[in-house]
Each structure stands twice: as structure tokens, then as C-alpha cells.
N, C-alpha and C positions, 0 to 999 in steps of 0.2 A: 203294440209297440210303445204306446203313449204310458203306457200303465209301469210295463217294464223300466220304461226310460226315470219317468217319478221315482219309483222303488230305489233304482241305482242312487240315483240325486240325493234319495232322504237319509241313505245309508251311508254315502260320502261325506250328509252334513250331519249326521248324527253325531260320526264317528269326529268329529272335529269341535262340534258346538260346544263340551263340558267343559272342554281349558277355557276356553273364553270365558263362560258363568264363572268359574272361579278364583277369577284372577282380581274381581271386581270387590269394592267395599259392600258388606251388602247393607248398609247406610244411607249410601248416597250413590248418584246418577256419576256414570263413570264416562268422561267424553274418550276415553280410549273405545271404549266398547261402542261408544256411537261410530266410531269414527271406524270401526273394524266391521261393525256390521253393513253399513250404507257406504263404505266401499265397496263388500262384497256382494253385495245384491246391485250396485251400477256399472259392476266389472263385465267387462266381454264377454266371461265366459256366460252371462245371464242373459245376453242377446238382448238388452234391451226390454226384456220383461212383456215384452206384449202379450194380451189374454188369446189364448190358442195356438202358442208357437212352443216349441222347442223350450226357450225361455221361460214358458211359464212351467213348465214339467223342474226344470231346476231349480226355480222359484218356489213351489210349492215343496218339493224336497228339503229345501235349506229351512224354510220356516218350519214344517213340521218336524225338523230336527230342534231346530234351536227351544224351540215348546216343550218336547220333551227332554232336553236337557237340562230346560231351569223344573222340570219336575211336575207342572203341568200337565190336566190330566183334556181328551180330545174333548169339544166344545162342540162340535160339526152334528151332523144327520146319525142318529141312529147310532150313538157313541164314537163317531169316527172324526175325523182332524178334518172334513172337510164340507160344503155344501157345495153343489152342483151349480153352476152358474152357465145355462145355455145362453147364447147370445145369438141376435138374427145380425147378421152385416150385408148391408146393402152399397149396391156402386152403381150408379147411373152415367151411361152410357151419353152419346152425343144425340142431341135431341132428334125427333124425327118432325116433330111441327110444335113450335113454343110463339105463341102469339095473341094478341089483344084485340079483339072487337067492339070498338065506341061507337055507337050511332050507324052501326052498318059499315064503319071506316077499319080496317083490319090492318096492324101494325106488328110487325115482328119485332120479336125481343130477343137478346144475344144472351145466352147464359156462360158464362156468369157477373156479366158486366152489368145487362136491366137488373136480371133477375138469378137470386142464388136459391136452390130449392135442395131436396135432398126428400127420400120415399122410409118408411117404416112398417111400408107392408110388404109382408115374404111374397111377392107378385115380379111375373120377367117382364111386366111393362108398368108403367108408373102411365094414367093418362086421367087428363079432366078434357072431355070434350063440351066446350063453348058454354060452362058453367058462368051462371050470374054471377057479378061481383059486387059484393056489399059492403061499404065501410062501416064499420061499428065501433069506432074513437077507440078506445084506450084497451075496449072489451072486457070491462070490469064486472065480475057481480058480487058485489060484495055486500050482504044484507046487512051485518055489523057495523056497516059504514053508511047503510043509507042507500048505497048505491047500484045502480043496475043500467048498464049502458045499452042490453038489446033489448029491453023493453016488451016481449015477448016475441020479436021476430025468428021469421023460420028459415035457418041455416042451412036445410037438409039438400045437398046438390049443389051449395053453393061454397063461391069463393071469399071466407071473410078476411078484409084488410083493416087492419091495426095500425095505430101508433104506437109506439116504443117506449115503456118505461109507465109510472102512474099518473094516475088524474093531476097531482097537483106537481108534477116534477118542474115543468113550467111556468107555473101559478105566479102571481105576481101580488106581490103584498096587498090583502083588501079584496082578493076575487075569494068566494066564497068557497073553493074548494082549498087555497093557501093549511096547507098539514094537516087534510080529510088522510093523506096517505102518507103523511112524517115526514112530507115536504123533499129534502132531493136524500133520505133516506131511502133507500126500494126496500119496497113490501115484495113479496112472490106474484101480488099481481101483476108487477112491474115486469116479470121475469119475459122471454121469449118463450118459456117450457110453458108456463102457467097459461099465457095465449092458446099454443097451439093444443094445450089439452080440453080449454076450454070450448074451442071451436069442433074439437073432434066430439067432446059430450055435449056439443049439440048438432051433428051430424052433418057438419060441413064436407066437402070434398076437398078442399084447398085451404090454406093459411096462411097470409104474407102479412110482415110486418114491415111499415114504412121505416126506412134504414136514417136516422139521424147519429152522426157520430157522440155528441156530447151527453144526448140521453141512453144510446148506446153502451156508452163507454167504451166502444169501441171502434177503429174506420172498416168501410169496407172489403179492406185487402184481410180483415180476422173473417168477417161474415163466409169469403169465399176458398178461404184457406183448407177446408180440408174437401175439396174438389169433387163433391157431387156424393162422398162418402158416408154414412151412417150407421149407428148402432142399436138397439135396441132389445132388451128381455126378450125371449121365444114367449109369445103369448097364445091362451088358448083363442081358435077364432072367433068368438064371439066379444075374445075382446082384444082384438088387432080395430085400430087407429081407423077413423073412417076419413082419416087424409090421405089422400094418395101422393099429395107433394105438400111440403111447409119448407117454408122456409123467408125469402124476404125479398122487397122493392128498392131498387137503391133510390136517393132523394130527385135525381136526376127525370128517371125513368118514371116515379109515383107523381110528380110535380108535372109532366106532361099527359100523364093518363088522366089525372082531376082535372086540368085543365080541360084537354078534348072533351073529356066526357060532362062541363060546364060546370065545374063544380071548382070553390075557391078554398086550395089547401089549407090557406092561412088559419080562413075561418073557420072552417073545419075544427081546426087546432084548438080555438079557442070555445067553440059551442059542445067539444067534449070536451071541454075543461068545467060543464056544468053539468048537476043531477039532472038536467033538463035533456039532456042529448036524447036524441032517438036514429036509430039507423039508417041510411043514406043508401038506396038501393042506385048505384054505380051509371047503370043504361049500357055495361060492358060485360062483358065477358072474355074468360078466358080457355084457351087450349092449348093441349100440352100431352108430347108422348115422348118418354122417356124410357128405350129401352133398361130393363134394370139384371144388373149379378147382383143373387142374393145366394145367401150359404149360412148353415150354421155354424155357430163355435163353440166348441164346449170350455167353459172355464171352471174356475171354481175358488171360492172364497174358503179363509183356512181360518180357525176357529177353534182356540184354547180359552181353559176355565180353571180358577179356584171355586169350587163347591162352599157354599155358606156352611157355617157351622150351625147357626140356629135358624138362618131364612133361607135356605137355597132357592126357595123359587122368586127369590127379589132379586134383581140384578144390575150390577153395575157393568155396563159397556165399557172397552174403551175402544176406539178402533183409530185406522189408518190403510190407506190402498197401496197394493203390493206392486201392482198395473204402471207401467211406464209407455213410452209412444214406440217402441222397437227397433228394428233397422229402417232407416232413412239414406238418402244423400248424404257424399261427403260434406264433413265442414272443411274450412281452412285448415285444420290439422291433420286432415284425413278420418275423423271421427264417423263412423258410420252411425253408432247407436245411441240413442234418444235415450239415456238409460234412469233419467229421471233421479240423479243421487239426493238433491235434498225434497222432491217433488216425485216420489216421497218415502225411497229409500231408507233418508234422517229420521221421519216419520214412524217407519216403522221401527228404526232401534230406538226411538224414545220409548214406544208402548211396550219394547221388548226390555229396556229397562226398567221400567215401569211393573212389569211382571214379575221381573227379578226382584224387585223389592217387596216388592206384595207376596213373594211366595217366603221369603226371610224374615217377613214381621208374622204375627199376630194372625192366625188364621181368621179370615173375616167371617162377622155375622151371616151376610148377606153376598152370594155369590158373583165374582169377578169374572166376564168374557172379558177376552180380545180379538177381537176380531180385524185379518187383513182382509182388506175388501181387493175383490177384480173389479178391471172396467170402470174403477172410477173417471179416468181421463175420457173413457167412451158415454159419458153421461149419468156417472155415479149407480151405474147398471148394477154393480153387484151387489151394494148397499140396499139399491133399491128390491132387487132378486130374495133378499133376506126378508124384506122389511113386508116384503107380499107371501112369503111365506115364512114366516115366525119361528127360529127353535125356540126361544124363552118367550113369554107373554109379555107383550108388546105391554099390557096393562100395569104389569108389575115390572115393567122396566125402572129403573129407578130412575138414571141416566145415561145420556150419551155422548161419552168425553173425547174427540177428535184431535190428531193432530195431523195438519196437512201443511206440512213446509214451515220450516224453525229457521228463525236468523241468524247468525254465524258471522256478525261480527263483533261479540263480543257481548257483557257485562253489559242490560240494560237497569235503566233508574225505574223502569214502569217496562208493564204487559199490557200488551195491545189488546182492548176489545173488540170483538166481530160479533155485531150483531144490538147495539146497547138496545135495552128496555124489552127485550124479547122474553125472557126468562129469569128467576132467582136464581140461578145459577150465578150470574153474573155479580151478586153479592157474595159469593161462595169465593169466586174468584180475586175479589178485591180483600176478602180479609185472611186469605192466604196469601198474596200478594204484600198486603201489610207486613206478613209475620218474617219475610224476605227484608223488607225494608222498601217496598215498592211501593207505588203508584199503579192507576188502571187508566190509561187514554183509549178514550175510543177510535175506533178504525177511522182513518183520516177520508177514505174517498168511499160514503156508505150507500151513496147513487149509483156504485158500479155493483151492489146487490152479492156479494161476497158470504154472507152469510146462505145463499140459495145456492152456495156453489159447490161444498164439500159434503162428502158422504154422510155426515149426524144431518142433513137436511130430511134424507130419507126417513129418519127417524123420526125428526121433526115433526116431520106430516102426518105422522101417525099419530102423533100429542106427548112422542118421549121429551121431557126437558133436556135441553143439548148445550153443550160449550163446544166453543174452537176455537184451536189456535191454529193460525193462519200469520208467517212470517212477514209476508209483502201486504196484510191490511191497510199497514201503517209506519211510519220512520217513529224506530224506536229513540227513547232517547238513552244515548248511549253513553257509558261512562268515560269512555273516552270520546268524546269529540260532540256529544249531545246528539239532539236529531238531527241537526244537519250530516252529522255523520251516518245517522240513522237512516236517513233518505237517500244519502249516496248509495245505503247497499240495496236498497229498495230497489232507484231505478237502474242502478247494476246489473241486479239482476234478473231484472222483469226487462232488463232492453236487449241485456246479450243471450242470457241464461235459459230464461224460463220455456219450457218444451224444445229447448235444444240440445243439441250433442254438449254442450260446454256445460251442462248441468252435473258437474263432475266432483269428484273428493277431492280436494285445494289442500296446501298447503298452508294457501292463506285463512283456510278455516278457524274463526276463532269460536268454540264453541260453549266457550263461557254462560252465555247469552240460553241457547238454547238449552244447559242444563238447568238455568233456574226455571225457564217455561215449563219443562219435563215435570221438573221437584213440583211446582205448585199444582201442575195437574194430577200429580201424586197424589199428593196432600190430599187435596178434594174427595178423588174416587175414596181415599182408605178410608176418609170421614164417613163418607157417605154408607162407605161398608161396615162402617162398626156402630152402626145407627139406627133408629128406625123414623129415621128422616125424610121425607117425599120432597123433593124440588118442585117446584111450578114455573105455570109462565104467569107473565105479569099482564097488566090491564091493557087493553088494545093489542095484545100480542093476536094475530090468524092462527094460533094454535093454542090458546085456553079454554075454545071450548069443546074440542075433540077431546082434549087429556079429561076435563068433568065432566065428560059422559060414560068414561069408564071408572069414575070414583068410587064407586061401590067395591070394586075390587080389589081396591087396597083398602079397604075398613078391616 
């Protein structure tokens, strides 16, 4: 039924996608066509776009229509328009025993008020019976840096507990770790992902990170917001997550447990703030049985290509996630569907005009995917789902150009940075930016780790050199009104909008703004296509030495 129902959808949007392509200059980024496409992928009939529903069957039809209408040949598995994106989704149940043993003294915890957890293994019970708990500061091991927080302690059975964010996010002017980690920029060590993979490759059972709002960047009402729910790639078993729960300690509840268990949080705080920390075995333990529903879902990432004229197997990415949060609760309007129009809707008809232009110039050197990614919103799963199994060589990727939420309020004087000093891309971007009449400000709040957040991360990690735009980084400054005006639409709409039903096509949309961001990431990729130019990352970036270990590959 699911195959049928696609087929229908792609035939629907086939049959409608060619008046759109050519109504457009094929010059320049046409906000009609933004504004026709990310209405129609956040409209009703899309249900909200969620990976395995209904919605994504129309989803996936309207995009591999609109691909083949700007003339784009299938990028996907095996010459086809799409890659298979299985997903595990887990839902934990009401606990059956969740509690803490200090000194022989056993204290029950309330989830999700102590404690917010969440399971990533295909199992109908999630349980740690009465595992040691260890703190291990920051849980950094980062050799590049010197650093190594567990010291060679053994994990295996046990529960490690973290603090949140890097070594020096705290640091205070003159402590020796003060920008070992780019100071309140976040690194990926800073990340919660980075923690709980690091704890899993070294054989932990459990994962909790102590919950601080400001290093967060977040409060606790985000940590327990999606209510015991989880997603993750179907992995083969050997390499399914040796956590059974991760997740986090609120300040409350971690501030009483060091306590009991005679240990001074403070300090704590501060002795992993040196290369000197070594691991702090707890004298507690925890347990925990969480009945779990787990099921699979099959998604799938959609995937067009300009073929190189003289490099096809070098490639330019670009991508954006198709993936929205689906049927929800009423809002105040009676809005049921989370249908995600600039998040990331926008997103995708920028890459889709973006395509349209690259198929109207100059056939490139060097071959152009696009790829919409699933699942981003479930933890950039389907990016990641690619990026572990590779169509184009990861090696000869060239780059990977993201666009994840454009601003729309208009005409800005500068483009926002995500991510400064990671990559030479980011010079790539400033003097295409120039040739605009622009400026480049970096992203204003870089401790909230935003760079680790969008699908080119995936890529990242593998050592592609990545750019992203990212609308809410930062308050553009805007030609009418400056950044203050810039900032209003920021918290705008990250207070009312963002993952909500109100995330809709406006009227008040001014999309001035996001066509120049489109135009310069244009710019970039074509460069890079008509070239035989490699990007890098830059000095201290955690990914220049994965990309020069495949260097050979590109001689």
C-alpha cells in the first residue's frame, strides 16, 4: 500500500512540478517559487511530514517529482531517486523500579522530574540493575588537546555521570584550561551525543549528564519534552549502543546524590576543569526498569544529481531535511500539524532552486547531489544513515553545503556564520558574500553548539568540509531596522514558532533575505564545480585529521 500510495503522490507531483520550473528566471533565485514550494510541502495535505507516516509517502512523491522536472537525473541506491532510511523508535513506558543506592541508603527517583532517560536499544525492557556510578568530569578524550578525563578507567557495567558542555566552558580567566576548548564556543565534545557515544565505546550501561541550564543552553522543561521517546538507525547487533538508558540528572537531584554519596559538586566542577582530573567512583549505584515499545520505520532519503562533465566521481553536496514533527495537539488556532514550513520546508526550495540554476548554467566539472535528508528532526538519522553507508566517496566529497532554516525578514547587510574557524569554507563564504555587498558575523550564541546540530554534521564527522546556514544562529543585521530588528525575528521565532504548529507560510514573509543566502550558497557550490579545488578544515578544527588521512585520494 505504501509503495502504491508514493507512486500516486510522485505522479500528482510530476504532473504539476514543470509550470513551476518555468515560470522562474533561470538567473536568479525566484522567492515565488520558495514561497510555492514550502507552502506545499507544510500544507495539510502533507500531514506534517513525519518519517513513516502517510506524509512521508507524499513527501517523497512531490520531491521526486519536482527532480525530475527541473531535469535531474535519480542520485539514490542503485540509480533510483531514493536511499532506504530504516529507523528503530523506542517509547518507554512507566517505570517499574528507578532508584539510587548511596551508602546502602536507597532513594527513589521520579522520571521525569530527577531523572530524564530515553533507551536506543530494540529491547521490551530498558533495565540497569544496581550498576556503579562513576563521575568522570566533562568525559573528554581528546589527544589533540592533551586531554583525557577517564584516565584508563573501566566503564564496562557501569553508570557514567558527566557534566555538560566543555573543559573550559566555565574556565575563568588564568585557569589553565581558559580556550583548551574555544572557551564558551562548543566543540562536539561539549555535545550530549558526543558524551553518550563516548560512554557507550567504552562499555558503559548508563549515561547521565548533570543538567545545568546556561551550559545547556537549554532548561529542563527541553531535556524532558519529548517524553521518554527516541530514535535511532536500525543497527546491526554488534553494533547496537551498550546503553541501555542515557539520558540526564536534573541539578536538583545530581546536587543531592554528591552530596549523600560525600562528595562536593562544586569541587568536582572545578578539578575537571584540569588535565589533572581522574575518575571519582560514586559509592552509589543505580536501577532502573523501563518497560519499552520499540518498532521499526522505514524512511527514506531522496537524492538527485548533475553528473560531472570531466570529474563525476568528485562531488558537490548540497543538502536539506524533508522531515518535519507531524500530527500533534491543537494550537490556539486549531492547527494540528507541526508541518515545519521554514524548518525546513524553505530549506528545501532553496536547494531546489539552487538546482534549478545549476541545471540552466554551464554543465559542471565535477558532479552536483542534492540530497533531502529523513529524520533530521529525530537526530539527523538520515544524514547520518548516508553518511554510514556512502553512495559517492566520502573521500572525494568535495563539500557539504546545508541549508537548515532561512530568515524572512528581509534584506540583510551580512550572513551569519555557524561554526567560525572550523573550515576554509568559511572564507569561501565571505568573499561571495563580498561580491553581494556583504559582511560575515559569526553566529552570536556559539556555546549553544549549533554547528553539531544540522545534517552537514554528519558529514562532518567523516572529514567532508561543510558550510551552514542556519537562520536563528544569529540577529541578522537587517536593512531595514539593523539587528535589532534582526534579533526580534530571531526570538520571534524560536519563542512562538520553532517546532510548532505556527511554523507556517506568512504573509509577513519577507524573503528578500533568504534569497541572497540561497544566491551565495549558489555561488560557492558552482565555484567549487567548475574547479579542481579541495576545501579543508582549518588548524584546531576535530576534523582535519580524519579528512588527511584520506588525502591520497584526491592526488
Amino acid at each position: 500500500m505504501r509503495a502504491i500510495a508514493c507512486t500516486i503522490a510522485l505522479l500528482a507531483s510530476a504532473a504539476t512540478a514543470p509550470a513551476l520550473a518555468q515560470t522562474a528566471d533561470p538567473n536568479e533565485v525566484s522567492a515565488a517559487n520558495l514561497t510555492e514550494i514550502a507552502g506545499t510541502l507544510a500544507s495539510d495535505q502533507f500531514e506534517g511530514r513525519a518519517p513513516g507516516t502517510p506524509g512521508e509517502d507524499k513527501t517523497i512523491g512531490y520531491l521526486i517529482g519536482r527532480f525530475q522536472a527541473l531535469g535531474l537525473e535519480p542520485g539514490g541506491v542503485d540509480g533510483s531517486w531514493t536511499q532506504p532510511v530504516p529507523l528503530l523508535h523506542t517509547q518507554l513506558g512507566t517505570p517499574e523500579a528507578l532508584s539510587v543506592d548511596v551508602k546502602g541508603k536507597t532513594t527513589d527517583w521520579t522520571f521525569p522530574k530527577d531523572i530524564y532517560v530515553s533507551t536506543l536499544q530494540p529491547k521490551d525492557m530498558a533495565a540497569i540493575d544496581g550498576a556503579p556510578m562513576v563521575f568522570v568530569g566533562y568525559g573528554v578524550d581528546a589527544p589533540e588537546r592533551q586531554w583525557d578525563d577517564f584516565k584508563g578507567q573501566d566503564l564496562k557495567g557501569k553508570v557514567a555521570v558527566f557534566l555538560v558542555n566543555d573543559p573550559d566552558f566555565a574556565a575563568q580567566a588564568g585557569e589553565p584550561v581558559a580556550g583548551k576548548f574555544k572557551g564558551r564556543t562548543m566543540t562536539y565534545y561539549g555535545r550530549w551525543t558526543y558524551k553518550f557515544e563516548e560512554a557507550a565505546r567504552r562499555g558503559a550501561v548508563g549515561a547521565l549528564i548533570v543538567h545545568e541550564t546556561e551550559a545547556a543552553g537549554y532548561g529542563w522543561n527541553v531535556v524532558e519534552s519529548p517524553g521518554g521517546e527516541n530514535y535511532d538507525i536500525v543497527r546491526k547487533p554488534d553494533d547496537v549502543t551498550s546503553l541501555a538508558l542515557q539520558g540526564w540528572i536534573s541539578g536538583e537531584a545530581a546536587q543531592k546524590l554528591f552530596s549523600e554519596a560525600g562528595l562536593d559538586l562544586a569541587k568536582l566542577r572545578k578539578q575537571a576543569r584540569t588535565a589533572a582530573f581522574k575518575p571519582v567512583p560514586m559509592d552509589a549505584t543505580l536501577t532502573a526498569r523501563f518497560p519499552v515499545k520499540q518498532e521499526t520505520v522505514q524512511s527514506q532519503n531522496v537524492l538527485a544529481k548533475i553528473p560531472g562533465t570531466q570529474r563525476p566521481d568528485e562531488v558537490i553536496m548540497y543538502g536539506a531535511h524533508w522531515d518535519a514533527y507531524g500530527k500533534g495537539a491543537p494550537d490556539e488556532q486549531g492547527r494540528i500539524y507541526r508541518a515545519g514550513a521554514n524548518d525546513d520546508a524553505l530549506g528545501i526550495a532553496g536547494m531546489m532552486e539552487i538546482a534549478r540554476l545549476m541545471k540552466a548554467d554551464t554543465p559542471p566539472e565535477r558532479s552536483v547531489v542534492f540530497a533531502a535528508w529523513s529524520a533530521e528532526e529525530r537526530g539527523l538519522l538520515g544524514s547520518e544513515t548516508y553518511a554510514n553507508d556512502p553512495i559517492y566517496p566520502i573521500e572525494k566529497t568535495v563539500a557539504n553545503l546545508t541549508l537548515d532554516i532561512l530568515q524572512t525578514a528581509g534584506k540583510a547587510k551580512d550572513v551569519i556564520l555557524v561554526g567560525k574557524g572550523q573550515g576554509t569554507l568559511e572564507d569561501d563564504l565571505a568573499k561571495f558574500a563580498a561580491e553581494q555587498g556583504r559582511t560575515v558575523t559569526p553566529e552570536s550564541l556559539p556555546e549553544r553548539g549549533l554547528f553539531y546540530r544540522a545534517d552537514h554534521f554528519s558529514l562532518a564527522k567523516r572529514g567532508v568540509p561543510v558550510l551552514l546556514i542556519m537562520g536563528i544562529s544569529g540577529a541578522s543585521d537587517l536593512v531595514e531596522g539593523g539587528k535589532e530588528a534582526g534579533q526580534a525575528w530571531v526570538d520571534d521565532y524560536t519563542g512562538r514558532c520553532y517546532h510548532q504548529a505556527c511554523d507556517a507560510v506568512s504573509d509577513a514573509w519577507n524573503l528578500a533575505g533568504a534569497v541572497q543566502d540561497i544566491e551565495v550558497m549558489y555561488a560557492i557550490g558552482e565555484d567549487l564545480a567548475q574547479s579542481d579545488r579541495w576545501p579543508g578544515w582549518k588548524d584546531g578544527s576535530e576534523f582535519k585529521k580524519i579528512r588527511e588521512a584520506s588525502a591520497d585520494a584526491r592526488k
